[in-house]
C-alpha positions as CSV (number, residue, x, y, z in Angstrom):
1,X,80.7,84.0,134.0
2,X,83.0,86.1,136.0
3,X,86.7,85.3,135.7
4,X,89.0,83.7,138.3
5,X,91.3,86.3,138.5
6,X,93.9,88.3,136.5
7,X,96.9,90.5,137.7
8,X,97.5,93.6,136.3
9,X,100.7,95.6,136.4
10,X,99.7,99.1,138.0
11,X,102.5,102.0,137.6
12,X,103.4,104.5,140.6
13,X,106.1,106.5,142.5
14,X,107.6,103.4,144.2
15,X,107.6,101.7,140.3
16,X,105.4,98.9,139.2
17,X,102.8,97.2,141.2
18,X,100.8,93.8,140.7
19,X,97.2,94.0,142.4
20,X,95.7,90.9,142.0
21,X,92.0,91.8,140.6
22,X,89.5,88.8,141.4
23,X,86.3,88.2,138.7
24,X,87.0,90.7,136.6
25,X,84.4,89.9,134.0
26,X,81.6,90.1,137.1
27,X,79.4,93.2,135.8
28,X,78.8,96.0,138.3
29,X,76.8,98.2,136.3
30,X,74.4,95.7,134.4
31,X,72.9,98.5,132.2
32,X,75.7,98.9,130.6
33,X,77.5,95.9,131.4
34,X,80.6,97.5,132.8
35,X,82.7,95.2,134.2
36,X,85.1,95.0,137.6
37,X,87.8,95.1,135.2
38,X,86.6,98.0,133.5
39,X,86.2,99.8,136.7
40,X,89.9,99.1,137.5
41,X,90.9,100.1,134.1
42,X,89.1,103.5,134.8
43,X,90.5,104.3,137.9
44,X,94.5,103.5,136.5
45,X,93.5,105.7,133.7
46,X,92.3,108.9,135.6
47,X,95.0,107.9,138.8
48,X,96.6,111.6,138.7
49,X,93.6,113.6,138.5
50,X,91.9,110.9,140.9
51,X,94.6,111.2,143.9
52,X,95.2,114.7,143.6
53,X,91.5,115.3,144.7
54,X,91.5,112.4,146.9
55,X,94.8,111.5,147.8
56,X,96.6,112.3,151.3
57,X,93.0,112.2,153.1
58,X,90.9,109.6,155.2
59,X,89.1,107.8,153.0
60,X,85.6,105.5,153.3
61,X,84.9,103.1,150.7
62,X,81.5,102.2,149.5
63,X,81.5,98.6,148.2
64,X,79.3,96.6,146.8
65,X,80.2,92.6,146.5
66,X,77.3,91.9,144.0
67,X,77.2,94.8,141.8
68,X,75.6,98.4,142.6
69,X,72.4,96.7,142.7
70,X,73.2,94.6,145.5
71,X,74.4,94.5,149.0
72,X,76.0,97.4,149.9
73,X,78.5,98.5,152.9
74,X,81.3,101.2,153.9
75,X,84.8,100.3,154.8
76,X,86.2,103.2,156.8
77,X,89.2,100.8,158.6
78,X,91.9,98.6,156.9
79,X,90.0,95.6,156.2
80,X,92.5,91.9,157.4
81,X,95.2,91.9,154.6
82,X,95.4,94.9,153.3
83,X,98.6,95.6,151.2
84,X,101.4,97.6,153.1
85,X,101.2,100.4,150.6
86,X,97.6,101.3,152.2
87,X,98.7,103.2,155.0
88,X,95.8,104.3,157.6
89,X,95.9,107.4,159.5
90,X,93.6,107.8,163.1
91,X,90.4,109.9,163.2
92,X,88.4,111.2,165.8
93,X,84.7,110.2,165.2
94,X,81.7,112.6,166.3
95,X,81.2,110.2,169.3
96,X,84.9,111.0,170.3
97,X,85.9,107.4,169.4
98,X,89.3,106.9,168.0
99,X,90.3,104.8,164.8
100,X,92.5,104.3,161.9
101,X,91.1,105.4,158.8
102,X,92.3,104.2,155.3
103,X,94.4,107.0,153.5
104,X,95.0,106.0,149.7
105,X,98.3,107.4,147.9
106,X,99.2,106.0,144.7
107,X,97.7,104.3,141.7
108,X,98.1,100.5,143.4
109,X,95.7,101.5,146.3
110,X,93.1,102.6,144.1
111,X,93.4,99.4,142.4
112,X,93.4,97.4,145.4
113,X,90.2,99.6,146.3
114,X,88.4,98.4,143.5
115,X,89.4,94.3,143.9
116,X,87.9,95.0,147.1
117,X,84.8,96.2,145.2
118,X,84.8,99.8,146.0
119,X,82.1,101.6,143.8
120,X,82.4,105.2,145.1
121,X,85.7,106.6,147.0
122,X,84.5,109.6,149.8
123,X,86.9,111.5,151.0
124,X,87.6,113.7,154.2
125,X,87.7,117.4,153.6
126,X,90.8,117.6,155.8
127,X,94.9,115.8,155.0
128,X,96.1,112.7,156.7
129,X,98.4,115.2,158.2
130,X,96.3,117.1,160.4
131,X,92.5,115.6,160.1
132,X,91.3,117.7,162.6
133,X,91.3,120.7,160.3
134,X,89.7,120.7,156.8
135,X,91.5,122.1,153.7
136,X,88.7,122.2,152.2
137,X,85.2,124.4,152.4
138,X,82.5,122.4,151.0
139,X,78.9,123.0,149.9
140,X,76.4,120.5,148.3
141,X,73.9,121.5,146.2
142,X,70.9,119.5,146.6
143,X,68.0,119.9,144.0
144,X,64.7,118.7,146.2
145,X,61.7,117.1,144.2
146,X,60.1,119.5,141.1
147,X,63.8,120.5,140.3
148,X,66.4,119.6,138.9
149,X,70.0,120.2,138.0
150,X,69.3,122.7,135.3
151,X,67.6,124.6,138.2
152,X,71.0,124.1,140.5
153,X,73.1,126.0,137.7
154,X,72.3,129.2,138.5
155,X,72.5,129.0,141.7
156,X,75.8,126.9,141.6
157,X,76.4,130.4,140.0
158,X,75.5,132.8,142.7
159,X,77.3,130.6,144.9
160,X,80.5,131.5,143.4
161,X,79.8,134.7,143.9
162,X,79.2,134.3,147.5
163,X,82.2,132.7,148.0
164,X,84.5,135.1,145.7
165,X,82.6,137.9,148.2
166,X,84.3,135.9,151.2
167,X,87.7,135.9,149.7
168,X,87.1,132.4,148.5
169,X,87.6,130.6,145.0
170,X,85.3,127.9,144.4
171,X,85.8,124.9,141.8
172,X,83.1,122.7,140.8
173,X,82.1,119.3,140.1
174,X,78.7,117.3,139.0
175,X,77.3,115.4,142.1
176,X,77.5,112.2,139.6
177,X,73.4,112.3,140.2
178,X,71.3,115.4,139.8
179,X,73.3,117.9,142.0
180,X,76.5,120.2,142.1
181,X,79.4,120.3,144.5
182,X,81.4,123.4,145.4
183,X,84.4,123.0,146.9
184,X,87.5,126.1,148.1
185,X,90.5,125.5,149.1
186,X,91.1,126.6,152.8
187,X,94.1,126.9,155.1
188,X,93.8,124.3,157.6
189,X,93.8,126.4,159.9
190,X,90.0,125.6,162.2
191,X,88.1,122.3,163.0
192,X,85.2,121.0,161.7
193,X,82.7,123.0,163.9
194,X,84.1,126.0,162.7
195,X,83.9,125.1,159.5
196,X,80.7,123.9,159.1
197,X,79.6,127.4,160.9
198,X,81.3,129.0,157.8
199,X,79.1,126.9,155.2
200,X,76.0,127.8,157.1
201,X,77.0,131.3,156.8
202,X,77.7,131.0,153.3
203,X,74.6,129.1,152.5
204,X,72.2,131.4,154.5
205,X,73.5,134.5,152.2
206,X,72.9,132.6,149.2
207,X,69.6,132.2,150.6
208,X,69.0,135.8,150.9
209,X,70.2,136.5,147.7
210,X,67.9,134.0,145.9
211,X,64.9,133.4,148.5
212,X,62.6,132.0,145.6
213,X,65.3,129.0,144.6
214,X,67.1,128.4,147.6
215,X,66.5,126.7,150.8
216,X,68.5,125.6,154.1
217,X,65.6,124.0,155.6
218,X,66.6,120.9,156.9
219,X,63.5,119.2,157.5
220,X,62.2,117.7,154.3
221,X,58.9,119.3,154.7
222,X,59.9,122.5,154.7
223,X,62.1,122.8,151.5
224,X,59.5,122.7,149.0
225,X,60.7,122.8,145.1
226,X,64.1,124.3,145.5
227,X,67.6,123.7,145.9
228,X,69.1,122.7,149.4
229,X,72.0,124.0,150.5
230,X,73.0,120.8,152.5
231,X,75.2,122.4,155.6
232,X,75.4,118.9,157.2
233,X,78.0,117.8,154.8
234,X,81.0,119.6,156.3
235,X,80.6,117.9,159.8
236,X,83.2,115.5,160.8
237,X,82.8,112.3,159.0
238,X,80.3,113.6,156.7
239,X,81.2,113.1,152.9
240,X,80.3,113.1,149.3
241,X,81.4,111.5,146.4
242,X,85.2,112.3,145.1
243,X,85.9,113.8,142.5
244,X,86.4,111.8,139.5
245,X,84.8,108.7,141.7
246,X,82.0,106.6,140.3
247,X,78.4,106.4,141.1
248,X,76.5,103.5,142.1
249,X,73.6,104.7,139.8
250,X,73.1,103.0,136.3
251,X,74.5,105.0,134.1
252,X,77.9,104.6,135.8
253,X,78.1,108.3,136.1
254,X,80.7,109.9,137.6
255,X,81.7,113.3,139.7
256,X,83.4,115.1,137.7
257,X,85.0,118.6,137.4
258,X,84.1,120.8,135.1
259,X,85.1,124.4,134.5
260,X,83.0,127.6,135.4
261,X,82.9,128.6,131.4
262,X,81.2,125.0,130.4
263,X,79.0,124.7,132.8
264,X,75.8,125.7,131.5
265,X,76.3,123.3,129.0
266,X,76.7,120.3,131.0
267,X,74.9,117.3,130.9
268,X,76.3,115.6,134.4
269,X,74.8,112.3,132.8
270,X,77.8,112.3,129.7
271,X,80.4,111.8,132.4
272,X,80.7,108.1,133.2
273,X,83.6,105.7,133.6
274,X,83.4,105.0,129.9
275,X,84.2,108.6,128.3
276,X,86.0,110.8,131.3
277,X,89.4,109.4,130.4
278,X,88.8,110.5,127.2
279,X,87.7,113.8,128.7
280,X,90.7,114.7,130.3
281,X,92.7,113.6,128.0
282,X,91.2,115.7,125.7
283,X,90.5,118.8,128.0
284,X,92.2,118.4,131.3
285,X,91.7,118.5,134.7
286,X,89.7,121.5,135.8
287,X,90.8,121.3,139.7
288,X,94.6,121.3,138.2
289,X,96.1,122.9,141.0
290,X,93.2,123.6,143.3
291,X,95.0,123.8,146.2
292,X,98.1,126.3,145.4
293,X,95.7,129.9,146.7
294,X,94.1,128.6,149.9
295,X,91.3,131.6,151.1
296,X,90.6,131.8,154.9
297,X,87.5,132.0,156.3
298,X,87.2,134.7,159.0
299,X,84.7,136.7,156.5
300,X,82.4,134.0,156.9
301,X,82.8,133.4,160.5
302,X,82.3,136.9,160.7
303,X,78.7,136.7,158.7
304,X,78.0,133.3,161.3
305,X,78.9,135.8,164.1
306,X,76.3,138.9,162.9
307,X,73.7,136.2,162.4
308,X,73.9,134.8,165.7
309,X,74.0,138.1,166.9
310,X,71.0,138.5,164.6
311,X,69.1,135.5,166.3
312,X,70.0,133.0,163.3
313,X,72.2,130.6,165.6
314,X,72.8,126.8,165.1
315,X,71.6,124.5,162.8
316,X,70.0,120.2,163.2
317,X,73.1,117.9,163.1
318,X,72.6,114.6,161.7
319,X,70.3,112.4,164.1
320,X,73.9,109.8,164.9
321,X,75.4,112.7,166.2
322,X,75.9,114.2,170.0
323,X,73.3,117.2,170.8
324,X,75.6,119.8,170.4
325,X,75.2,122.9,172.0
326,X,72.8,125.9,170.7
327,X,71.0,122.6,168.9
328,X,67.5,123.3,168.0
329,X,65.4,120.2,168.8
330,X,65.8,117.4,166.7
331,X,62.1,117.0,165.6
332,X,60.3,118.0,162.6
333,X,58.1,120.8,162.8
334,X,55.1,119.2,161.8
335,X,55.7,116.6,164.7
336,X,56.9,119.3,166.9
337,X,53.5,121.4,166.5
338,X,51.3,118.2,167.4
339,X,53.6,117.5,169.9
C-alpha cells in the first residue's frame, strides 16, 4: 500500500530543499517493483550528470499517475502550484503559438518532477536563453523491425565519422530501448529549420556511405530491415529521451552515455535506475564537458545546399505540423500510387 507521503531533504546551489514526495511506496515499474521513492532517490543521485545534459533548456515531462503501465500524458507548461524554484521560459510552437515552458535547474526541480510523476524528462535541443537556436545537432538512430541494436553499432560508428567529416564531435548515448542517440554540440548560432536541414544532410551521406543498413525513408513502408535515420527529431518541439532519464519500458532502463571505446560492448538493457548511479560513480560521466568545443555547421548546410542543387530537397514533417514549403506530399506512397 502506497505511503501517505514523506519529505526528503534535496541538496543544491541555493542549500537544502524539502520536496514533499506523495506515495512513495506506489510501484512504477511493477517488474521490478521500483518504487516512486526509488525513482526520486535515482534522480538526487545522478542530479549533476542529469542537469548538465538537461538543465537550462525547455523541458516536457512525460508522467504517468498509475505507473508506466497506466495513463499517460505530457506536461510541457507549469502545472497550478508549481514551486518558485521551477522557473518557465516561453517557446514558440510549430503552429506559431506562444507559451511558457518548464525549464528545470537544480536537484529540487527534478525532485519535484518526479512527485509529479514524471517518468521520462525530454529536453529541447536549444538553452532557456535563446530557444530559438539549438546547441545541439541531434540524430536518432532508429533500428526498424528484423534489426536491432547490435545492427545500429556500426552505423552509430560511421556516423561519427560523418560528423567528425563536418567539423563535428559527436557523444553518444543508448536510446534507453533498442536505439542510439548522437548528439554535437553546436553554436547556437541557426534555428530549427536550419538545423534540421543539417541532420538530413548528415543522415543522407550516411546513407550513401552504407546503402545496405541505412535508410531515411520516412514512410514505414519503405524502410525495410534497416536502421532509420530519424531527421524529424530536430524540428521544433520534437524530442527524445534525456540523457540519464528513465524509460517507461519494464526494465526501468535508462538513456545513458556511454563512451566511443565501450560501445561495442554495451548491453543498453544493464543501464537502469537501479545500477547507473553506481556506474558513474564508478566510471563517470561520458558527456563531462560536452559542451566546452561547440562545431558549426555550414559544412553540412553546404552538403543540404549541393543536394538540393542535386534534386534531393525537403523532407515529410510530422503530420501536426504546418506544410512547410518544398514539402513533398504528406501521403504514403503506396496510397499515393492508388490514389
Amino acid at each position: 500500500m502506497a505511503g501517505d507521503a514523506v519529505v526528503l531533504t534535496v541538496p543544491g546551489p541555493s542549500g537544502n530543499r524539502e520536496v514533499r514526495l506523495s506515495s512513495p511506496d506506489r510501484v512504477l515499474w511493477p517488474e521490478l517493483g521500483v518504487t516512486k521513492r526509488a525513482l526520486a532517490d535515482y534522480l538526487i543521485e545522478v542530479s549533476g550528470a542529469f542537469l548538465a545534459a538537461n538543465g537550462d533548456r525547455p523541458v516536457s515531462l512525460q508522467r504517468f499517475p498509475g505507473g508506466i503501465d497506466g495513463e499517460q500524458f505530457f506536461s510541457k507548461n507549469p502545472p497550478k502550484g508549481a514551486p518558485d524554484f521551477v522557473r518557465t521560459v516561453t517557446v514558440v510552437y510549430p503552429s506559431g503559438r506562444s507559451h511558457p515552458q518548464l525549464v528545470l535547474d537544480e536537484p529540487a526541480s527534478i525532485v519535484w518532477a518526479a512527485q509529479m510523476n514524471t517518468v521520462v524528462f525530454h529536453p529541447w535541443a536549444s538553452r532557456a536563453a535563446d530557444p530559438d537556436d539549438p546547441d545541439q545537432l541531434r540524430i536518432d538512430l532508429d533500428p526498424q523491425p528484423g534489426t536491432d541494436f547490435s545492427d545500429a553499432v556500426p552505423v552509430v560508428h560511421e556516423l561519427r565519422r560523418v560528423l567528425d567529416d563536418a567539423g563535428l564531435e559527436a557523444f553518444v548515448k543508448t536510446s534507453g530501448n533498442r536505439g542510439l542517440h548522437v548528439f554535437a554540440p553546436i553554436e547556437p548560432t541557426h534555428e530549427f529549420l536550419e538545423v534540421r536541414h543539417a541532420v538530413i544532410a548528415a543522415a543522407r551521406e550516411l546513407e550513401r556511405r552504407l546503402p545496405e543498413t541505412v535508410t531515411t525513408k520516412w514512410w514505414k513502408e519503405e524502410r525495410g530491415a534497416k536502421i532509420f535515420v530519424d531527421f524529424n527529431q530536430a524540428n521544433r518541439d520534437r524530442t527524445m529521451a534525456g540523457a540519464y532519464s528513465p524509460r517507461a519500458l519494464p526494465g526501468a532502463s535508462v538513456s545513458c552515455p556511454v563512451g566511443w571505446d565501450e560501445l561495442d560492448e554495451v548491453d543498453p538493457a544493464a543501464f537502469t535506475v537501479l545500477t547507473v548511479p553506481e556506474r558513474l560513480r564508478s566510471v563517470g560521466d561520458p558527456w563531462a564537458g560536452m559542451g566546452e568545443r561547440p562545431g558549426r555547421i555550414d559544412a553540412l548546410l553546404a552538403w543540404w545546399d549541393h543536394d538540393a542543387a542535386s534534386g534531393l530537397g525537403e523532407l515529410p514533417f510530422p503530420p501536426d505540423f504546418p506544410k512547410m514549403p518544398g514539402e513533398p506530399p504528406r501521403v504514403q506512397p503506396s496510397r499515393a500510387r492508388h490514389d
